[in-house]
C-alpha positions in Angstrom: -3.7 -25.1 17.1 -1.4 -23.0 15.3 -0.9 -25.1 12.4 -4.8 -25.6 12.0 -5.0 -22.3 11.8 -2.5 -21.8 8.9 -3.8 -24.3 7.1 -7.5 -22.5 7.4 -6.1 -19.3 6.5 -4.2 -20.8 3.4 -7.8 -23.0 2.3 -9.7 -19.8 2.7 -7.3 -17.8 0.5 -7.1 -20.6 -2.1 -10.4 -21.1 -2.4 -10.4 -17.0 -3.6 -9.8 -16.2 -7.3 -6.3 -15.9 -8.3 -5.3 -12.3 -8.9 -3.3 -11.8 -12.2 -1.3 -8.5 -12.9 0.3 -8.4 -15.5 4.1 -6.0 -15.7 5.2 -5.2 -18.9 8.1 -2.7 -20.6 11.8 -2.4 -21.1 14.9 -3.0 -19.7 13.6 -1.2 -15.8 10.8 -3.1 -15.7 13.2 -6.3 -15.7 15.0 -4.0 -13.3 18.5 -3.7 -12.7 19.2 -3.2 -9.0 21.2 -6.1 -7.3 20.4 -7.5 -4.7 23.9 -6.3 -3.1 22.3 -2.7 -2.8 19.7 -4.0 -0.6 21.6 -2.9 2.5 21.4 0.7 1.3 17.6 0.7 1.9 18.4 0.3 5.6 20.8 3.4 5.8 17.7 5.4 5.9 15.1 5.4 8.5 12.3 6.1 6.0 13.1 3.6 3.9 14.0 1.1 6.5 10.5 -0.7 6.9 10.5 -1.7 3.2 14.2 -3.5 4.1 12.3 -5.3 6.8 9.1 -6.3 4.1 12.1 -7.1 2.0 13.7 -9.6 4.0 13.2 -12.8 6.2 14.4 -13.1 10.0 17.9 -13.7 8.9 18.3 -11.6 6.3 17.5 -13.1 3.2 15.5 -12.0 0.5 11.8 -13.2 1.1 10.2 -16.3 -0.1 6.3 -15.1 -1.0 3.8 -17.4 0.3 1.1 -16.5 -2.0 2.6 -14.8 -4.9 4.0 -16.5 -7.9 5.4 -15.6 -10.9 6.2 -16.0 -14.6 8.4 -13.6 -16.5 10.3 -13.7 -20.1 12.8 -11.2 -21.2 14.7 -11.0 -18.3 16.4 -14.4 -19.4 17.0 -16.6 -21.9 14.3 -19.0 -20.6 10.9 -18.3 -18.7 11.6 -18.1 -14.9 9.0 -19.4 -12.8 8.6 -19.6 -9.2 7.1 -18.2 -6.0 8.2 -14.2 -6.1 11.3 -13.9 -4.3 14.7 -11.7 -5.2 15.9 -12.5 -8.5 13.5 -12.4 -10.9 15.2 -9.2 -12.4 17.5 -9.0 -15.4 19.4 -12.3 -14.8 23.3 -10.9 -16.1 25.5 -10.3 -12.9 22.7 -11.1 -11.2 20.9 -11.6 -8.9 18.9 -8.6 -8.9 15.2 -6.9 -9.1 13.0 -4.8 -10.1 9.7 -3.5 -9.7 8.4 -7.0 -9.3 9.6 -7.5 -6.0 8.3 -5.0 -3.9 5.2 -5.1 -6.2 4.0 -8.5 -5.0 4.9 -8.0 -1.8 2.8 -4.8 -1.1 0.0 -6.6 -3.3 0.5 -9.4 -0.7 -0.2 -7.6 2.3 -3.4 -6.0 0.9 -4.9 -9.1 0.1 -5.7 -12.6 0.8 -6.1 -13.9 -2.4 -3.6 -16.0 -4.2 -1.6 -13.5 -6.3 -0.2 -14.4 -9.8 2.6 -11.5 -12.2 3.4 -12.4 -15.2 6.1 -9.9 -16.4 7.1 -9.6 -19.9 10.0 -6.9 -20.5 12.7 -6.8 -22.6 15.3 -4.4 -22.3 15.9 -1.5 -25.1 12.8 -2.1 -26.9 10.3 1.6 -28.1 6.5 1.4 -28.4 6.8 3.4 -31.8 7.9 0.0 -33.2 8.9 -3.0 -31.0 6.0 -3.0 -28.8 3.8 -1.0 -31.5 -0.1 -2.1 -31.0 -2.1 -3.6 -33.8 -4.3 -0.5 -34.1 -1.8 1.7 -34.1 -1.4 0.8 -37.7 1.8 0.6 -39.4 5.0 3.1 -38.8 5.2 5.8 -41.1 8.7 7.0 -41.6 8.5 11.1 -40.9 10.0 13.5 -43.6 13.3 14.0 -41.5 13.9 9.6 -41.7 12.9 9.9 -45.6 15.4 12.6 -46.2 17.9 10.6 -44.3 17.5 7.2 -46.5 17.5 9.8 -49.5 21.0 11.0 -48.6 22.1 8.0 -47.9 21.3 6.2 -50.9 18.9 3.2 -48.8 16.1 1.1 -50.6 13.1 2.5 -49.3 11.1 -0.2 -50.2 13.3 -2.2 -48.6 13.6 -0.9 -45.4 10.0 -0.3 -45.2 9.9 -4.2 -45.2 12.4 -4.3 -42.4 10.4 -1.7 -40.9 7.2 -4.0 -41.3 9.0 -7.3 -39.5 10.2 -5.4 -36.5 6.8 -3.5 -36.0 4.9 -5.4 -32.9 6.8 -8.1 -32.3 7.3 -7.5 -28.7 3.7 -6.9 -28.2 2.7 -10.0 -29.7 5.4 -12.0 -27.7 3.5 -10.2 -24.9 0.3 -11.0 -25.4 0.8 -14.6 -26.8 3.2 -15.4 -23.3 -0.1 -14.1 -20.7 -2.5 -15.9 -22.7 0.2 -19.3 -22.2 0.3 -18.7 -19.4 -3.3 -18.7 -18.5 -4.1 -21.3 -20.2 -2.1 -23.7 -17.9 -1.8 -21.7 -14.8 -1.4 -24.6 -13.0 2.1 -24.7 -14.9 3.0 -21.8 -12.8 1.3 -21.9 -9.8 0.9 -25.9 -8.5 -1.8 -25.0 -5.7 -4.1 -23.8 -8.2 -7.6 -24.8 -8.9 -9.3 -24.0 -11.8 -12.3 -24.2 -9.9 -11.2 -20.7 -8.0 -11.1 -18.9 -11.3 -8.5 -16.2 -11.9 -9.0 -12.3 -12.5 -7.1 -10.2 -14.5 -6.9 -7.4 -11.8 -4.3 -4.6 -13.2 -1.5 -4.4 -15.5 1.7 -1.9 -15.0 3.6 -0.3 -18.1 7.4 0.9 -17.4 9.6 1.7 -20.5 10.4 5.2 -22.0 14.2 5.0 -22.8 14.6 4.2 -25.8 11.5 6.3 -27.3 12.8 9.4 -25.2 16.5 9.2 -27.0 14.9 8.5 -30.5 15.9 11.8 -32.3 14.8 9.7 -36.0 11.0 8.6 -34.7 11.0 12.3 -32.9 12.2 15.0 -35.3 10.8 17.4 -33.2 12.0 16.4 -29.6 13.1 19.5 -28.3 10.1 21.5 -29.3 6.1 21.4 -28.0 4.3 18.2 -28.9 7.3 16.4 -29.9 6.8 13.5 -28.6 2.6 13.3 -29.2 3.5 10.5 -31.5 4.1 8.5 -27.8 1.3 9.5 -26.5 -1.2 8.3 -29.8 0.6 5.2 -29.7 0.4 4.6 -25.8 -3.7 5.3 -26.1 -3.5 2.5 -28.6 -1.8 0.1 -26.3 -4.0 0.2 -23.5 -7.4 -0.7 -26.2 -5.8 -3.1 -27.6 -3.9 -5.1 -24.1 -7.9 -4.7 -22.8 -9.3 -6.2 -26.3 -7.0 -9.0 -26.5 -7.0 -10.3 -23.2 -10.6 -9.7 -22.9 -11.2 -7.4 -20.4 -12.6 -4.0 -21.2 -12.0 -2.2 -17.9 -8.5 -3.6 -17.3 -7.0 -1.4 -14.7 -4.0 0.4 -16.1 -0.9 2.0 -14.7 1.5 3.8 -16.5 4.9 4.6 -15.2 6.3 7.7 -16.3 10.1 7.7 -16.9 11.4 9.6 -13.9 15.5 8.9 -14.1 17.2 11.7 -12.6 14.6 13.0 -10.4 12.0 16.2 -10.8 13.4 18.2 -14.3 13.2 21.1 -11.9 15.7 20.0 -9.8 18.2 18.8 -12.6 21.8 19.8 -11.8 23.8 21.9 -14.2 25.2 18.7 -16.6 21.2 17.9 -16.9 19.3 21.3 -18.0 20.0 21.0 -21.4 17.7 17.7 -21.0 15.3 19.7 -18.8 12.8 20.4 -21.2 13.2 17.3 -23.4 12.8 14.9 -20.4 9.7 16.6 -19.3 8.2 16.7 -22.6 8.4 13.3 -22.8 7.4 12.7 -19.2 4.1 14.6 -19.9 3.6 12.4 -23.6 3.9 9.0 -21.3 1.3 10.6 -18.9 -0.8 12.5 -21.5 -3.2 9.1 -21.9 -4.6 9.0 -18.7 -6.4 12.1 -19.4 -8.2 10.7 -21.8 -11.9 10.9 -21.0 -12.7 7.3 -22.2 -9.5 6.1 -19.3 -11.3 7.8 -16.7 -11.0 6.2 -13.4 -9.1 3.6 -14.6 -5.6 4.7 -16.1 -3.2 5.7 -13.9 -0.1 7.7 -13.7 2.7 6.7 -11.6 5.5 9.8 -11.4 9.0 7.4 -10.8 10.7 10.8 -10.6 9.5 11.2 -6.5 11.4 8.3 -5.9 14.6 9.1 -7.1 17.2 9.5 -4.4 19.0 12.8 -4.7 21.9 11.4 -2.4 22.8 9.0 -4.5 23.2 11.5 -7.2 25.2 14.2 -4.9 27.5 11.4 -4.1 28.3 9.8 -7.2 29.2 13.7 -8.7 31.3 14.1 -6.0 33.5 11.0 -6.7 33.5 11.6 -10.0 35.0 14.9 -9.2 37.2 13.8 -7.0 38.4 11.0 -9.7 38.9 13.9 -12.4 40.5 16.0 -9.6 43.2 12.6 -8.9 43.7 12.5 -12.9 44.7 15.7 -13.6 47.4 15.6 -10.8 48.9 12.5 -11.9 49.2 13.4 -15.2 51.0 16.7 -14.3 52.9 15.1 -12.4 53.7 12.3 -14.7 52.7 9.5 -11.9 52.9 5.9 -12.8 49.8 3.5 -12.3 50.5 2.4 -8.8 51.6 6.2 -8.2 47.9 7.4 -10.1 46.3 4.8 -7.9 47.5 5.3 -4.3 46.6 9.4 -5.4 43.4 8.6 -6.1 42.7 6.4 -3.0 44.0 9.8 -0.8 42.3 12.0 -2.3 39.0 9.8 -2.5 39.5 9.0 1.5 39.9 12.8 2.5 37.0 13.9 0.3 34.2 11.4 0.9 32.8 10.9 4.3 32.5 7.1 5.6 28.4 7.6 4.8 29.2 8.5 1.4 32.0 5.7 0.3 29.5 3.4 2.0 26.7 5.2 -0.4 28.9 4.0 -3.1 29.8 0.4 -2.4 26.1 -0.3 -1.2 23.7 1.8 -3.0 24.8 1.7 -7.3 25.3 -0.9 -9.0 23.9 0.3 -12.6 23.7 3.4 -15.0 21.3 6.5 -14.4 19.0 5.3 -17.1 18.6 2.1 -14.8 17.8 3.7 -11.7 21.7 3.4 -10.8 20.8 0.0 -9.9 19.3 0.9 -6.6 17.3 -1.5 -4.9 15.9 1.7 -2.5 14.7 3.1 -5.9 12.9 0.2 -7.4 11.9 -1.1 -4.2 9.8 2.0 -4.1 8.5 2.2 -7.5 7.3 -1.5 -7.4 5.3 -0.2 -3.7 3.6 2.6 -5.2 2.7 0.7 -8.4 0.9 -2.2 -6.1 -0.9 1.1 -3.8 -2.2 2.3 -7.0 -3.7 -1.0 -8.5 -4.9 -1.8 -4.7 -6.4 1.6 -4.6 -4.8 2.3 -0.9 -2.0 5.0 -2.6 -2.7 8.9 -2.0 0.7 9.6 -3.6 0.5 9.5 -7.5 
């Protein structure tokens, strides 16, 4: 009885249109967090039931049922598959990103087959790799001209170099979904084309590289700096709906939120306070946009930063300087330097927070630290939104 009713449940969902979402962006959207940093999750009681979502009965990453997925960037081949840990950047893997968590909230609030295609590709801008058709071509500011006038550069030259890097990314983007689509069975073996498919939402998370780019935003640290982001994102989101053929194309933006709330930055970050948030308002500034009414939408990463991990890793760090200093006063040799450091490190963390460390990092800031608990999150709220079950954004 029990396997006749599986096998209804799994006809009756089949026999639904496929659900396509489509995850696009830089180097956190093929996400960084190993899946070593998945016990972390567990060391907090709030996060806890996403650990348990996460995993199987023994304690291995889940095996979707009904979610597959094809992604490029995150390798040097397309990986394809039903959704499962691993599908994030594949160097000293295995790891995740948003993906993961994404399809399986997205699983839960449906019973339709579910389909991601991911495209990412890590340190990549929208002013020029990902740079939209009718955003037209990039115009070197006066501040870049001045520069290849001091330094003696062929204009006409690097305005052709210009030229060949400007949309390739986006055209790899949209040339992989429409592949894909066109032989979906390639992907996703249980397929009929008789069910039909629907593009149902598609998720934009990548910032980095734009945010640093002092050349393509002379005016960072000042008002409007970074409008130039904002023109170009508005231009993404017409021209993803006009070339994959769906006007109305639900749209979610995630705004760079490494380091938490700019309110809350510690003293090394305030210099980037206002810079950070500039550009966190630029990345959101689309979605106000009268024609994206109702169907663009903002997703803050910044609320899920976890504070702790940042207290802790400062306070090792500290602690490391603290270890240094001593041993080169006191002219210690490396074993010397190293069984000082291991004291001092074991009398100034707590068990919690040398656990924090081992279980909780496993990347750089600008990659979320690597935290599973992080990403894990993000990929939720980014599924709430496009299921439209998520108060929180």
């Amino acid at each position: 009885m029990l396997a006749a009713l599986v096998v209804g449940h799994l006809a009756e969902a089949s026999s639904k249109p496929l659900q396509v979402y489509i995850l696009a962006g830089q180097s956190n959207m093929q996400g960084h967090a190993k899946v070593s940093t998945f016990e972390h999750i567990g060391m907090d009681v709030n996060s806890k039931p996403m650990l348990d979502d996460m995993q199987n009965s023994k304690g291995d990453p889940k095996v979707c049922d009904r979610v597959w997925i094809s992604t490029i960037g995150c390798a040097d081949t397309e990986q394809v598959g039903k959704l499962t840990a691993g599908f994030g950047a594949a160097k000293r893997g295995p790891k995740i990103g948003p993906e993961f968590t994404f399809g399986i909230t997205m699983e839960k609030q449906t019973d339709a087959p579910i389909l991601i295609i991911k495209t990412a590709w890590g340190g990549k801008s929208l002013h020029t790799d990902f740079r939209p058709p009718s955003a037209g071509p990039y115009e070197f500011n006066e501040a870049e001209l001045a520069k290849l006038r001091a330094q003696s550069k062929d204009f006409d030259a690097e305005k052709l170099e210009k030229e060949k890097a400007t949309g390739v990314y986006y055209r790899q983007m949209i040339a992989h979904v429409n592949a894909v689509l066109a032989d979906i069975k390639r992907v996703v073996p249980e397929y009929d084309s008789k069910q039909g498919y629907e593009l149902s939402g598609f998720v934009w998370f990548q910032g980095w590289n734009d945010l640093v780019d002092g050349n393509a935003y002379p005016r960072r640290g000042k008002a409007g700096g970074y409008s130039a982001y904002s023109d170009a994102m508005a231009h993404l989101i017409r021209d993803v709906r006009k070339d994959l053929k769906t006007p109305k194309l639900p749209f979610v933006i995630g705004v760079m939120g490494v380091g938490g709330p700019t309110q809350e930055y510690g003293p090394d970050q305030k210099r980037y306070r206002f810079s950070h948030q500039s550009f966190r308002d630029a990345m959101a500034a689309p979605a106000k946009l009268p024609e994206f009414k109702d169907n663009v939408t903002v997703v803050l990463t910044e609320k899920f930063w976890d504070p702790e991990l940042t207290a802790t890793k400062a306070k090792a760090n500290a602690l490391r300087k603290e270890a240094k200093q001593i041993a080169e006063k006191k002219k210690l040799n490396a074993t010397e330097s190293k069984a000082l450091y291991e004291k001092i490190n074991n009398q100034g963390l707590s068990a919690r927070e040398q656990k924090i460390l081992e279980k909780g990092i496993s990347n750089a800031e600008y990659h979320y630290l690597g935290s599973a608990k992080i990403l894990g999150a993000i990929g939720q709220e980014f599924a709430r939104v496009l299921s439209g079950v998520s108060n929180n954004h």
